[in-house]
N, C-alpha and C positions, 0 to 999 in steps of 0.2 A: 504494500500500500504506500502509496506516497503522502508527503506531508500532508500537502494540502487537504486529501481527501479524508488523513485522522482527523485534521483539525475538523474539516466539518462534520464528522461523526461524531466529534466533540462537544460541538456548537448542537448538532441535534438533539442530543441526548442531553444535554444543559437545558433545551427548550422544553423538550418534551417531560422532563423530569417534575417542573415545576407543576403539571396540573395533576400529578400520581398523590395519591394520600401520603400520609407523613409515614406511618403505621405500616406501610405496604407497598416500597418506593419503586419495589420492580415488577408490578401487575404487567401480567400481558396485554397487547396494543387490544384493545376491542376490534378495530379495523386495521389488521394487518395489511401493510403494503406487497404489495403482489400478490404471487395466487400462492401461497402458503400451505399446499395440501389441501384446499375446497377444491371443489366439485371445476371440472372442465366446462364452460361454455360450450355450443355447440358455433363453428362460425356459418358468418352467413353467405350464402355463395349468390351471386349473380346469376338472374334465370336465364338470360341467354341473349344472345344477338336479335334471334326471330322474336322473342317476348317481347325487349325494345322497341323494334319498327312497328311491330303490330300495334302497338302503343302509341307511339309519335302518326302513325298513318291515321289511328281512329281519332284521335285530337283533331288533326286536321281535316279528317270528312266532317267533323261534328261542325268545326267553323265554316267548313264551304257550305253543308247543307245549312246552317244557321242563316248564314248570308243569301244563301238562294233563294230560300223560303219567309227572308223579310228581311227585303233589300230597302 
């Protein structure tokens, strides 16, 4: 590790010490940073090229028939 980054694990644990009880100064984080052993997300994948156009194509009939039908 280099200096800099004890220091600021220094400066964190300086910050973060001050809202722990007096009685109990090393409770575990309630909200640990990063994924800790929970549960995996599932990620979200992108439905597809054709989803897209079919999408941007019905947009656009929606406004040409909009316009056609009260011009």
């Amino acid at each position: 590790m280099s200096e800099q980054s004890e220091q600021r694990n220094a400066e964190d644990e300086e910050f973060y010490s001050r809202d722990r009880p007096a009685h109990h100064p090393t409770l575990p984080e309630d909200r640990p940073r990063g994924n800790a052993g929970g549960p995996i997300l599932p990620t979200l994948h992108h439905r597809g090229f054709w989803f897209t156009t079919a999408v941007v194509i019905g947009v656009i009939l929606v406004i040409a028939v909009g316009i056609a039908l009260f011009p």
